[in-house]
CHARMM internal coordinates of N, CA and C (Angstrom, degrees):
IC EDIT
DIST 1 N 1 CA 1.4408
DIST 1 CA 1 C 1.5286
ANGL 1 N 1 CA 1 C 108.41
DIST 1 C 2 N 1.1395
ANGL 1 CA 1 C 2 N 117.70
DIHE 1 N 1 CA 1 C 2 N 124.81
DIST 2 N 2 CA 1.9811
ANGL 1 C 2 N 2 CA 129.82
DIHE 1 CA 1 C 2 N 2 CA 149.55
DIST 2 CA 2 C 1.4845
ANGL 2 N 2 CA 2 C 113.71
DIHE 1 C 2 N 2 CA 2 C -26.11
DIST 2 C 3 N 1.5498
ANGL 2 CA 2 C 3 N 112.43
DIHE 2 N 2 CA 2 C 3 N 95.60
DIST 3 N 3 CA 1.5011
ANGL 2 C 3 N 3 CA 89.59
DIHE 2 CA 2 C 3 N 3 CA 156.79
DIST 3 CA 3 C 1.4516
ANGL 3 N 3 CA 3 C 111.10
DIHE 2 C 3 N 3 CA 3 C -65.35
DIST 3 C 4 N 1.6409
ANGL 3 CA 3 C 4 N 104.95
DIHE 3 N 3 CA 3 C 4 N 158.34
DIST 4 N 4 CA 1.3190
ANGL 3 C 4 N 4 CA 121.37
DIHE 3 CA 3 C 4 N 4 CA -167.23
DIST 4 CA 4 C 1.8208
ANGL 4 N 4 CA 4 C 94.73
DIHE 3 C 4 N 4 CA 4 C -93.49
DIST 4 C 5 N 1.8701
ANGL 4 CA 4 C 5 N 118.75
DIHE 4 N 4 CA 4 C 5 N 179.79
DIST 5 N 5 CA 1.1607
ANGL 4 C 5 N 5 CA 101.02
DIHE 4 CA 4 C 5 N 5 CA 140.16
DIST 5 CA 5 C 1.3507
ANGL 5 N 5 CA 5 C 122.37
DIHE 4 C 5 N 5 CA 5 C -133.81
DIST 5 C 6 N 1.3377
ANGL 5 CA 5 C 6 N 128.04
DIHE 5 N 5 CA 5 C 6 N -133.82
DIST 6 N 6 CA 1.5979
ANGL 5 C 6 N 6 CA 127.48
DIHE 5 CA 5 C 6 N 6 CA -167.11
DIST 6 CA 6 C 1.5135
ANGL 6 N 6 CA 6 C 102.88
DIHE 5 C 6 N 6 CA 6 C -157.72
DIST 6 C 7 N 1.2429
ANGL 6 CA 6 C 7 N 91.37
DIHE 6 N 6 CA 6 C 7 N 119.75
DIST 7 N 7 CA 2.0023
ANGL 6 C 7 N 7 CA 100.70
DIHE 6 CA 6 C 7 N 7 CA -171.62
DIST 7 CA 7 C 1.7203
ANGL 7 N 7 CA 7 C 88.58
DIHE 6 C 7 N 7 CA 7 C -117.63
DIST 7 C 8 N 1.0404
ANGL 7 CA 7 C 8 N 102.30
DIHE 7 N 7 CA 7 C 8 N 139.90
DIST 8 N 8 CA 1.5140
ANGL 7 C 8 N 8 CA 118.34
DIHE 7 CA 7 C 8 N 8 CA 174.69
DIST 8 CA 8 C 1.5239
ANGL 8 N 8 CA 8 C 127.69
DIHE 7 C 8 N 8 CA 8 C -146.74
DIST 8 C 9 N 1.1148
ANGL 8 CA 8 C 9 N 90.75
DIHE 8 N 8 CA 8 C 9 N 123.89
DIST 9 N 9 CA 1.4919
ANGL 8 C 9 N 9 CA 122.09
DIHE 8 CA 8 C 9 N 9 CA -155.86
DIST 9 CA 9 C 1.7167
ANGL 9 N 9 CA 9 C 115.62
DIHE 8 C 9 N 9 CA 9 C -79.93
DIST 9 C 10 N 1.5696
ANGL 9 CA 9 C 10 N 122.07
DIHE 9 N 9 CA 9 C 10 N 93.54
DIST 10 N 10 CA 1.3601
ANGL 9 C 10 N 10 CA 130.43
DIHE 9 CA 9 C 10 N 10 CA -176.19
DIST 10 CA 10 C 1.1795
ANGL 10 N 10 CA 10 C 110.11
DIHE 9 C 10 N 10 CA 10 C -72.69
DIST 10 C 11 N 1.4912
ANGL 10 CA 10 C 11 N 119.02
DIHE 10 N 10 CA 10 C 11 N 143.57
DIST 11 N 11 CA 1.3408
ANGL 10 C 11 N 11 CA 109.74
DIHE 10 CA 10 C 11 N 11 CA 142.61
DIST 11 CA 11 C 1.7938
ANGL 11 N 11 CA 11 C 99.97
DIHE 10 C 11 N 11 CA 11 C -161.29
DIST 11 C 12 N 1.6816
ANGL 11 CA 11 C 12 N 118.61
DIHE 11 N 11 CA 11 C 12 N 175.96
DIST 12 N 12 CA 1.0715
ANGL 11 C 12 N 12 CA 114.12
DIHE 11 CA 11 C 12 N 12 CA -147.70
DIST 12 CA 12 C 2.0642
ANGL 12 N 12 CA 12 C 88.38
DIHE 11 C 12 N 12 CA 12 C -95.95
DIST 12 C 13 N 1.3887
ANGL 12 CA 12 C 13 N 117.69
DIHE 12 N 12 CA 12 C 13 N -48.08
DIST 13 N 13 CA 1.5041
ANGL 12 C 13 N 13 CA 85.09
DIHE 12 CA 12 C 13 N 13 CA -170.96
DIST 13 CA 13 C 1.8796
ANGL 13 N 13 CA 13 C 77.05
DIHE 12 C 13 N 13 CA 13 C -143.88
DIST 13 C 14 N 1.6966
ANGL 13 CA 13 C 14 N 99.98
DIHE 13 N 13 CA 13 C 14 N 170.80
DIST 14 N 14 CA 1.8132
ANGL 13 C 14 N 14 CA 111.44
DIHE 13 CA 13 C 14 N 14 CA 176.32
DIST 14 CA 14 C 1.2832
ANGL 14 N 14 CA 14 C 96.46
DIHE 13 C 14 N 14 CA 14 C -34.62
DIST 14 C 15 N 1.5366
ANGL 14 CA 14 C 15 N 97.18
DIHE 14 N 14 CA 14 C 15 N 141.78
DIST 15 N 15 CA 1.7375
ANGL 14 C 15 N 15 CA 115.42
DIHE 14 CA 14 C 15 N 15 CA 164.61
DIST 15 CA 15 C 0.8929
ANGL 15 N 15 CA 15 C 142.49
DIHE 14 C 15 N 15 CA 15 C 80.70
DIST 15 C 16 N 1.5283
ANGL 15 CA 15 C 16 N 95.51
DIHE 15 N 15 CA 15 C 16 N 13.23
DIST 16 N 16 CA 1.4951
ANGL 15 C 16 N 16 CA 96.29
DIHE 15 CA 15 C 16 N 16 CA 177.80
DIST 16 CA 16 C 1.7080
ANGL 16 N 16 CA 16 C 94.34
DIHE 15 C 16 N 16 CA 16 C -98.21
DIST 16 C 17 N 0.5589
ANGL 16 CA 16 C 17 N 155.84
DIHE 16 N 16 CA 16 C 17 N 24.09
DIST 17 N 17 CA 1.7515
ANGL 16 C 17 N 17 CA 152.46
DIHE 16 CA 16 C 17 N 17 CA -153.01
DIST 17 CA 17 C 1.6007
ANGL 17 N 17 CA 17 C 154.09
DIHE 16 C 17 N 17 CA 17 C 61.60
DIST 17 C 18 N 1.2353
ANGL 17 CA 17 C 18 N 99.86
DIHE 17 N 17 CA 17 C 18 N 42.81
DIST 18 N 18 CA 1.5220
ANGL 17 C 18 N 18 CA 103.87
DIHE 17 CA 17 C 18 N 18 CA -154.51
DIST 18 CA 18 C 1.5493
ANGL 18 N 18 CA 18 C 97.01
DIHE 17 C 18 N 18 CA 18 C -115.37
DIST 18 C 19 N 1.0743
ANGL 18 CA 18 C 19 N 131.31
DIHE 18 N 18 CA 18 C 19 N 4.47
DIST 19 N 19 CA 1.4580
ANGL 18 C 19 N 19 CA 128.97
DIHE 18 CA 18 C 19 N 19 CA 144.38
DIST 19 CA 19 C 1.3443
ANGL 19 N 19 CA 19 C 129.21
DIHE 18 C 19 N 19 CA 19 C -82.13
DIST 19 C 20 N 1.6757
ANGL 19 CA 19 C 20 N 98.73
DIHE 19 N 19 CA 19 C 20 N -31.67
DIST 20 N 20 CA 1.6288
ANGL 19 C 20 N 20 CA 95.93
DIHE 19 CA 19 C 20 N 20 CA 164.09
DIST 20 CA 20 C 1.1321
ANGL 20 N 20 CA 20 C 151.10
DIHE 19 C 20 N 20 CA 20 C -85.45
DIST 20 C 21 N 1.6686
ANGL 20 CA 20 C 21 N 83.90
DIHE 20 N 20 CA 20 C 21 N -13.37
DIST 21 N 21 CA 1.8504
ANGL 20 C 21 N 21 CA 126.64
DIHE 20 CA 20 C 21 N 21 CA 173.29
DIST 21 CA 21 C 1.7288
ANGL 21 N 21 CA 21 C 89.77
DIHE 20 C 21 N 21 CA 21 C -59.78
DIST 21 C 22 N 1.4443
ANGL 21 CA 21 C 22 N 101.72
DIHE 21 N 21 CA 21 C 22 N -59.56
DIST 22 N 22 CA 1.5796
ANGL 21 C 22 N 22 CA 100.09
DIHE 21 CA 21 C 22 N 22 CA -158.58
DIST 22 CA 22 C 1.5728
ANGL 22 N 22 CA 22 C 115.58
DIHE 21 C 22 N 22 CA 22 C -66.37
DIST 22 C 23 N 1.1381
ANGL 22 CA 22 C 23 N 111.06
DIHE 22 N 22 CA 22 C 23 N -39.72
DIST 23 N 23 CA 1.4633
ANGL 22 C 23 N 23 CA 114.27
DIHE 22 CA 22 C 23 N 23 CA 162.26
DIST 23 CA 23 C 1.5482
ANGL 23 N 23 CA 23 C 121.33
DIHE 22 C 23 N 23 CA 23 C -49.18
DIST 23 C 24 N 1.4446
ANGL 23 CA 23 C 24 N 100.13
DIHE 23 N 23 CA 23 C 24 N -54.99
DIST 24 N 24 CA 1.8982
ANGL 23 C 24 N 24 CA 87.79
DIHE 23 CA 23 C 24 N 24 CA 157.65
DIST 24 CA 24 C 0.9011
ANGL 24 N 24 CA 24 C 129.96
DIHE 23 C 24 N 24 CA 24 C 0.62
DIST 24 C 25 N 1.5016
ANGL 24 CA 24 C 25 N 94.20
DIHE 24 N 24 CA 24 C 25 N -83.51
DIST 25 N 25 CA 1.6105
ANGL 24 C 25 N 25 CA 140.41
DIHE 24 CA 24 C 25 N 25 CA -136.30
DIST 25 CA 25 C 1.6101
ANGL 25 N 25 CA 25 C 73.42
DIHE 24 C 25 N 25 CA 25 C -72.69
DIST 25 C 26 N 1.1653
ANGL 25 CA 25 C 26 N 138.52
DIHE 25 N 25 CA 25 C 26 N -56.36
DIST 26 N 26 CA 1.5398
ANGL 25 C 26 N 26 CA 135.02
DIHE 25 CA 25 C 26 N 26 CA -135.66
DIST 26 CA 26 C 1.4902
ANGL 26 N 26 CA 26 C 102.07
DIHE 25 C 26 N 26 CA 26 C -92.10
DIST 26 C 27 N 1.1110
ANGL 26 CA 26 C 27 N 119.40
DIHE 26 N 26 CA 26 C 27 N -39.87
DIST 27 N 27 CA 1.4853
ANGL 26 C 27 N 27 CA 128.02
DIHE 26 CA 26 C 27 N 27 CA 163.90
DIST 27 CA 27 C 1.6726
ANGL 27 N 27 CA 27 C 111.84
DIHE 26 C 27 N 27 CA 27 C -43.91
DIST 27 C 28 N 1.1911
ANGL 27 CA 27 C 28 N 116.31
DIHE 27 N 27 CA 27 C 28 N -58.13
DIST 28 N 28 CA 1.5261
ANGL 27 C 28 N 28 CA 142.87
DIHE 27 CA 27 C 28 N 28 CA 156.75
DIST 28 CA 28 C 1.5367
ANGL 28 N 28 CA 28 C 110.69
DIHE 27 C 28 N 28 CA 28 C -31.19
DIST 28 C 29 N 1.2932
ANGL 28 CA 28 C 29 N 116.77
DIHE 28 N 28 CA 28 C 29 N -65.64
DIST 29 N 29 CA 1.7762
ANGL 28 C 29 N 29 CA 123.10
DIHE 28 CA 28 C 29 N 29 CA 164.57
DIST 29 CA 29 C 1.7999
ANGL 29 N 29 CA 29 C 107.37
DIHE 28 C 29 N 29 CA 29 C -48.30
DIST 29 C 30 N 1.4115
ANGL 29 CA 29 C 30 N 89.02
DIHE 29 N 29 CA 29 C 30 N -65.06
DIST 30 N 30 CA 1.7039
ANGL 29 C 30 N 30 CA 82.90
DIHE 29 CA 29 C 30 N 30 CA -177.25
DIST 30 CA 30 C 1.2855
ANGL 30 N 30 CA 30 C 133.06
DIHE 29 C 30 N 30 CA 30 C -39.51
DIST 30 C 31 N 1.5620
ANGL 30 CA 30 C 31 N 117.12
DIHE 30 N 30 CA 30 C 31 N -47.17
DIST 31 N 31 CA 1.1578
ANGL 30 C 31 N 31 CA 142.69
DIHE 30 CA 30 C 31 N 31 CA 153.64
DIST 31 CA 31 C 2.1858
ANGL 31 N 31 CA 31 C 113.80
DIHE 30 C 31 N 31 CA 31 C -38.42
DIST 31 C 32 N 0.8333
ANGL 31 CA 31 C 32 N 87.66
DIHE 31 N 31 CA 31 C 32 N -38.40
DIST 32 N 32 CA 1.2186
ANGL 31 C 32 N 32 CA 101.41
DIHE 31 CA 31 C 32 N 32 CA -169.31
DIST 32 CA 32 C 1.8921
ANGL 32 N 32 CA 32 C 101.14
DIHE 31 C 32 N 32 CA 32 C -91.67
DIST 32 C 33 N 1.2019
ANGL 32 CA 32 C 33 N 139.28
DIHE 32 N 32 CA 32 C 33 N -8.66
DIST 33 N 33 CA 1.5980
ANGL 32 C 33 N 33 CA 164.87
DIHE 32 CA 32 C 33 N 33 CA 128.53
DIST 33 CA 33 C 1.8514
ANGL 33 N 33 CA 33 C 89.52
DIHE 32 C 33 N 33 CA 33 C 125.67
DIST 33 C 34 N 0.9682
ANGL 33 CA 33 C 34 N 111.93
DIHE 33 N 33 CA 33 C 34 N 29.07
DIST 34 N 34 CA 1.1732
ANGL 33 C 34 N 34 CA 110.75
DIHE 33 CA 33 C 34 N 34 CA 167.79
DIST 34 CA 34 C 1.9457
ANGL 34 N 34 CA 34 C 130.09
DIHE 33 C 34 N 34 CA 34 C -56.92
DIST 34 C 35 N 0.7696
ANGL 34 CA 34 C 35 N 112.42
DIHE 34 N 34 CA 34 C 35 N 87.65
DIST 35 N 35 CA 2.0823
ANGL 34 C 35 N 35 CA 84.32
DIHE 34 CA 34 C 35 N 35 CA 177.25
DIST 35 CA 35 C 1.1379
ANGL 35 N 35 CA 35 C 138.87
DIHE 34 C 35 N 35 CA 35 C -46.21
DIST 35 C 36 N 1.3157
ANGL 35 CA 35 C 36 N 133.84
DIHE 35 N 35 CA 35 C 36 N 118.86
DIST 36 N 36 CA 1.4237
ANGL 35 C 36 N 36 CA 144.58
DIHE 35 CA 35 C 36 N 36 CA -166.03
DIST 36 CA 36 C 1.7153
ANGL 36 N 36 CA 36 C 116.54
DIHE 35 C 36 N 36 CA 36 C -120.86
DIST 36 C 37 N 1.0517
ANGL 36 CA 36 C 37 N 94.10
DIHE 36 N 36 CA 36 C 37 N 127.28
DIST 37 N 37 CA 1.8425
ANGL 36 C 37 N 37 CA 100.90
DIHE 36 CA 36 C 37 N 37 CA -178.55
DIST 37 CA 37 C 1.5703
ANGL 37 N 37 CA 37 C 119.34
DIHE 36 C 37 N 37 CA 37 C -131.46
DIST 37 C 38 N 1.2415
ANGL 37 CA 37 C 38 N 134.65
DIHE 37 N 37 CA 37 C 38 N 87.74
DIST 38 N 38 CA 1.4431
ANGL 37 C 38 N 38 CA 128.67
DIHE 37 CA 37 C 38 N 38 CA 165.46
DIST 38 CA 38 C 1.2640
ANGL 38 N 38 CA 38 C 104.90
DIHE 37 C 38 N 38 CA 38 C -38.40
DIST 38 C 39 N 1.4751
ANGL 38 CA 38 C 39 N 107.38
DIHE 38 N 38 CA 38 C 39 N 122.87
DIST 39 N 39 CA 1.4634
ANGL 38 C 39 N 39 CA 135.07
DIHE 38 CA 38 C 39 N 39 CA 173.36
DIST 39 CA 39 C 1.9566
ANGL 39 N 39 CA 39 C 93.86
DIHE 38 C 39 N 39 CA 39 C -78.37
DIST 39 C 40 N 1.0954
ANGL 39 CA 39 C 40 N 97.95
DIHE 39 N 39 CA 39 C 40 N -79.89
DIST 40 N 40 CA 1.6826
ANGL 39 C 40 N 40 CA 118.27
DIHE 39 CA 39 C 40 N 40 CA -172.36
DIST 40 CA 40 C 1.3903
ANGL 40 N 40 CA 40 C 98.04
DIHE 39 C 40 N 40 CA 40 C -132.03
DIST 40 C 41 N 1.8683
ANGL 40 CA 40 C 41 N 103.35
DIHE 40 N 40 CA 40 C 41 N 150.91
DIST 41 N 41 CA 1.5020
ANGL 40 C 41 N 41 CA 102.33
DIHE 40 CA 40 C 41 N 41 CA 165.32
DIST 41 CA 41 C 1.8329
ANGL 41 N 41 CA 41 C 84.98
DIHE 40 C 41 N 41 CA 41 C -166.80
DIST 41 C 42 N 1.2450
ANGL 41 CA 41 C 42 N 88.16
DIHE 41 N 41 CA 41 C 42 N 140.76
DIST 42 N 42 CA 1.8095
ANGL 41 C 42 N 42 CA 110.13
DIHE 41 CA 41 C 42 N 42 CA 170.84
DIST 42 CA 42 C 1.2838
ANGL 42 N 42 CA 42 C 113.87
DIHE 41 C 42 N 42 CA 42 C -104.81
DIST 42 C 43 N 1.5307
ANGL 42 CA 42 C 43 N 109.80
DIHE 42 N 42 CA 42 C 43 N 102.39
DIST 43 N 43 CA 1.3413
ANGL 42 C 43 N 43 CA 99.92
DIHE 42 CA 42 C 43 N 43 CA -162.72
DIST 43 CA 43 C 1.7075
ANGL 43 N 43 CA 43 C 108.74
DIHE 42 C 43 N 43 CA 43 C -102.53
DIST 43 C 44 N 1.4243
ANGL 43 CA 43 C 44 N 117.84
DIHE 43 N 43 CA 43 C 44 N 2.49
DIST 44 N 44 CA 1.1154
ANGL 43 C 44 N 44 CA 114.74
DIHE 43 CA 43 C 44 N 44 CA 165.82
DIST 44 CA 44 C 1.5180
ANGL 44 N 44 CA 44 C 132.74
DIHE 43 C 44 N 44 CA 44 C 60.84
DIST 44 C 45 N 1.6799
ANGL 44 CA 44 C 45 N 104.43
DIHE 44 N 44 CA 44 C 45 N 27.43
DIST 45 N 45 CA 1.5037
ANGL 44 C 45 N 45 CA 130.97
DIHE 44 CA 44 C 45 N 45 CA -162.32
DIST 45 CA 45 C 1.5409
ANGL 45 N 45 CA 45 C 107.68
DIHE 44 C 45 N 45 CA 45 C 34.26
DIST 45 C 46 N 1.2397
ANGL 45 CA 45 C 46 N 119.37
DIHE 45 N 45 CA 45 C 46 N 35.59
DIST 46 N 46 CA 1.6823
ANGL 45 C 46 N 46 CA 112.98
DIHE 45 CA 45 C 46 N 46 CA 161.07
DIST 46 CA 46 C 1.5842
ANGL 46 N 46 CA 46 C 104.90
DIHE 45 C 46 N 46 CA 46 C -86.88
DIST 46 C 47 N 1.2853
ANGL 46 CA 46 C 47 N 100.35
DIHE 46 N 46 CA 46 C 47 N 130.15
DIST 47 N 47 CA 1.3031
ANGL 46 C 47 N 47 CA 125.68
DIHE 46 CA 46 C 47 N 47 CA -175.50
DIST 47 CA 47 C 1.7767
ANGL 47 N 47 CA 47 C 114.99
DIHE 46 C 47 N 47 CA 47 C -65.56
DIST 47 C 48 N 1.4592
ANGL 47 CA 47 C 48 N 101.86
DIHE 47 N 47 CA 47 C 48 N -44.87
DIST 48 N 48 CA 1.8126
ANGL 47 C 48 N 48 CA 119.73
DIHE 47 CA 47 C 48 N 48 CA 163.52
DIST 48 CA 48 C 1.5605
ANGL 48 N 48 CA 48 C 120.40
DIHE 47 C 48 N 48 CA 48 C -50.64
DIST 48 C 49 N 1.8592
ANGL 48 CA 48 C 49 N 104.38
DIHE 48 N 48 CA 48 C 49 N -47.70
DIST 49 N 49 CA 1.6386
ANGL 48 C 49 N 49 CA 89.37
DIHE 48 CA 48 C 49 N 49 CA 163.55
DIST 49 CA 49 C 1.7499
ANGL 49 N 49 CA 49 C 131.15
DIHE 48 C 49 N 49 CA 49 C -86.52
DIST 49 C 50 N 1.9704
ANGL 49 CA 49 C 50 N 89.32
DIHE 49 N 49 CA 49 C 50 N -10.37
DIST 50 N 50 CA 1.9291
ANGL 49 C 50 N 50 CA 97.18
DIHE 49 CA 49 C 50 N 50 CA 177.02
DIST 50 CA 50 C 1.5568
ANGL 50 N 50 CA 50 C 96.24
DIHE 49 C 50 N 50 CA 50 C -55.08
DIST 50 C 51 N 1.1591
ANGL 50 CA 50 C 51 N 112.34
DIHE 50 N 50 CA 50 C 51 N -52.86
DIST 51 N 51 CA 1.8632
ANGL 50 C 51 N 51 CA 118.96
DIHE 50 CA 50 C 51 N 51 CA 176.04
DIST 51 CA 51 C 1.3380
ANGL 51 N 51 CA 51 C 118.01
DIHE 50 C 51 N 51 CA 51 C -45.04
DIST 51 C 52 N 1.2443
ANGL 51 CA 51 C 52 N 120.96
DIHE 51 N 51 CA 51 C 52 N -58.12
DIST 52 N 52 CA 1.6616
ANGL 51 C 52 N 52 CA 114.64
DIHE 51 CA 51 C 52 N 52 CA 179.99
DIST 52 CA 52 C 1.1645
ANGL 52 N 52 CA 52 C 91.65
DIHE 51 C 52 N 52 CA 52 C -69.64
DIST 52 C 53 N 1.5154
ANGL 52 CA 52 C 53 N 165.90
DIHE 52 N 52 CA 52 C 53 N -21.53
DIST 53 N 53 CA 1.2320
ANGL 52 C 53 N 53 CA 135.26
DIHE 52 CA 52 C 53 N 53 CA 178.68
DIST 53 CA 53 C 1.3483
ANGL 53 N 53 CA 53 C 124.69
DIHE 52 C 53 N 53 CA 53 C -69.41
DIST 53 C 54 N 0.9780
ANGL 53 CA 53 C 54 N 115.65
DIHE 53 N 53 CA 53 C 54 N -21.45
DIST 54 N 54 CA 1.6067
ANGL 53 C 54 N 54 CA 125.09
DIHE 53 CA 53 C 54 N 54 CA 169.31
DIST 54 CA 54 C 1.4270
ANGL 54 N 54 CA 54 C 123.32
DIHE 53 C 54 N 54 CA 54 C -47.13
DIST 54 C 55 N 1.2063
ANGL 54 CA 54 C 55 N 129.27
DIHE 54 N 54 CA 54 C 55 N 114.44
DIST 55 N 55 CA 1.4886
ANGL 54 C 55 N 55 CA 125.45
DIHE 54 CA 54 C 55 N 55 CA 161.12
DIST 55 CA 55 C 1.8821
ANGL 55 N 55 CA 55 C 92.73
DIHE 54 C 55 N 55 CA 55 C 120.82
DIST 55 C 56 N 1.7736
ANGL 55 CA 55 C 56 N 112.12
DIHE 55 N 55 CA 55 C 56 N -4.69
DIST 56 N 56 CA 1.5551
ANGL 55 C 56 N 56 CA 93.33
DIHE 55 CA 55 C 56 N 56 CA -145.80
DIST 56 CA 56 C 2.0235
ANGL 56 N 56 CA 56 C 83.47
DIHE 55 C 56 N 56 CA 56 C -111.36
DIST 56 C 57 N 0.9383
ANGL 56 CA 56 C 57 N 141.05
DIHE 56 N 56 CA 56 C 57 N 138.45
DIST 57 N 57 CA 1.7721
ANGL 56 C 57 N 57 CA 140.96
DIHE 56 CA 56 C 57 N 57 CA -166.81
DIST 57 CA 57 C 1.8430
ANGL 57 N 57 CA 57 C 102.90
DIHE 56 C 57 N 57 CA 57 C -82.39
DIST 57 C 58 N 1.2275
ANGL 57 CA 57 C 58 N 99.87
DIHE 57 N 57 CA 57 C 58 N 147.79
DIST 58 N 58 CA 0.8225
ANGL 57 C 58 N 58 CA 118.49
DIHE 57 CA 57 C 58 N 58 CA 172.91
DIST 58 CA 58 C 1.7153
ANGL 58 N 58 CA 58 C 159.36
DIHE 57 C 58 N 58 CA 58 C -78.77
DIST 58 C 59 N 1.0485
ANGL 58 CA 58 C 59 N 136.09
DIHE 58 N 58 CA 58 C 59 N 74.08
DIST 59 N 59 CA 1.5050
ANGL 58 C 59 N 59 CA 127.79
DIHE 58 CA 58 C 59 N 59 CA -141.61
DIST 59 CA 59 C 1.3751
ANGL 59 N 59 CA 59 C 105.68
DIHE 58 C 59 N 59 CA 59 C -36.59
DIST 59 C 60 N 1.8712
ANGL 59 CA 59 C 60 N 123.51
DIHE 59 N 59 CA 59 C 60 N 168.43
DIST 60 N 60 CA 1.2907
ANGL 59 C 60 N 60 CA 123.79
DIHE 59 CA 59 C 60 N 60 CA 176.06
DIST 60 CA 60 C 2.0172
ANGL 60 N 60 CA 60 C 86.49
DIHE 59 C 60 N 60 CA 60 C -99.03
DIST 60 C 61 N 1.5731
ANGL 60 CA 60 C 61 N 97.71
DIHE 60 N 60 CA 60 C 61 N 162.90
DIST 61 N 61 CA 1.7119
ANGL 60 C 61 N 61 CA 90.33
DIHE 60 CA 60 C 61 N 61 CA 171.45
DIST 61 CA 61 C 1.7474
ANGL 61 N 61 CA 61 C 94.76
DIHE 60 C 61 N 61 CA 61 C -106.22
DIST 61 C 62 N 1.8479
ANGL 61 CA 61 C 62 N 64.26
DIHE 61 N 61 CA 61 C 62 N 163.80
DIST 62 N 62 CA 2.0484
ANGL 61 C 62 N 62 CA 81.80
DIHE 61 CA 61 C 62 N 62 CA -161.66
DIST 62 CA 62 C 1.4062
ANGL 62 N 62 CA 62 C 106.65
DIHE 61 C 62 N 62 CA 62 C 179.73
DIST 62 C 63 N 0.9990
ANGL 62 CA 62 C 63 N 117.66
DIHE 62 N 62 CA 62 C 63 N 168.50
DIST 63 N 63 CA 1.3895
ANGL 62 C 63 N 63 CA 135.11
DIHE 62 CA 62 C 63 N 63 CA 168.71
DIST 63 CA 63 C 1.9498
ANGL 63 N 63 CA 63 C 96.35
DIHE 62 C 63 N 63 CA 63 C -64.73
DIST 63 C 64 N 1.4520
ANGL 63 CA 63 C 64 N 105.57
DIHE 63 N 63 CA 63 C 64 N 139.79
DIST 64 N 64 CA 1.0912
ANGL 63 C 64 N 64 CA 102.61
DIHE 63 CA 63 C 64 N 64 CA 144.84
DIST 64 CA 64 C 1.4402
ANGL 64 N 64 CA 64 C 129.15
DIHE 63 C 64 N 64 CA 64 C -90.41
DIST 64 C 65 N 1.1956
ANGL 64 CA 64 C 65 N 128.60
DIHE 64 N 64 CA 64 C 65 N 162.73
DIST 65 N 65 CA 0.9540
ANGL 64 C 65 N 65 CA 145.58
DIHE 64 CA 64 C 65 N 65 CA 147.58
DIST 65 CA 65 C 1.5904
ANGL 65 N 65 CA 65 C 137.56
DIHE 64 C 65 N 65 CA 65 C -51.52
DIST 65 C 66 N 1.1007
ANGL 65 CA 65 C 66 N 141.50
DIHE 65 N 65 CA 65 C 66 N 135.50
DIST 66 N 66 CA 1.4236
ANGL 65 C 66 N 66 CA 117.98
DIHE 65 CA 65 C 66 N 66 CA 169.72
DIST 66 CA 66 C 1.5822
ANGL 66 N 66 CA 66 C 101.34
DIHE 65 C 66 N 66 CA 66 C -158.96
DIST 66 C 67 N 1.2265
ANGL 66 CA 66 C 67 N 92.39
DIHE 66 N 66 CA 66 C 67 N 169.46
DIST 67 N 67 CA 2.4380
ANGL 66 C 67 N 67 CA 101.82
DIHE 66 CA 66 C 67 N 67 CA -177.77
DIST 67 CA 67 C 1.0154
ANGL 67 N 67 CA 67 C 117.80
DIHE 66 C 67 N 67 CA 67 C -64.54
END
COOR INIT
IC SEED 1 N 1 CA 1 C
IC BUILD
């Protein structure tokens, strides 16, 4: 199996764009036949990121895991 990796998305305070950036980006993977799963996302009743969430799967909730 591919390890996967983890891109993470800075920014200094709400609103500047880094939820929608990231959704992009993930739309972009998909496109690309990648698999994509929202872990978590705060979408902050904006209607622009309710939209990019569409099409993109969903994490189950749970404990993570870790090494």
């Amino acid at each position: 199996m591919k390890q996967g990796k983890l891109k993470i998305f800075f920014g200094y305070c709400a609103g500047v764009g880094k939820t929608y950036a990231m959704l992009e980006a993930a739309h972009e993977r998909r496109r690309e036949g990648m698999d994509v799963v929202i872990g978590y996302i705060e979408k902050h009743d904006r209607l622009d990121t309710i939209a990019l969430m569409q099409g993109l799967g969903a994490g189950r909730a749970g404990k993570m895991k870790t090494a």
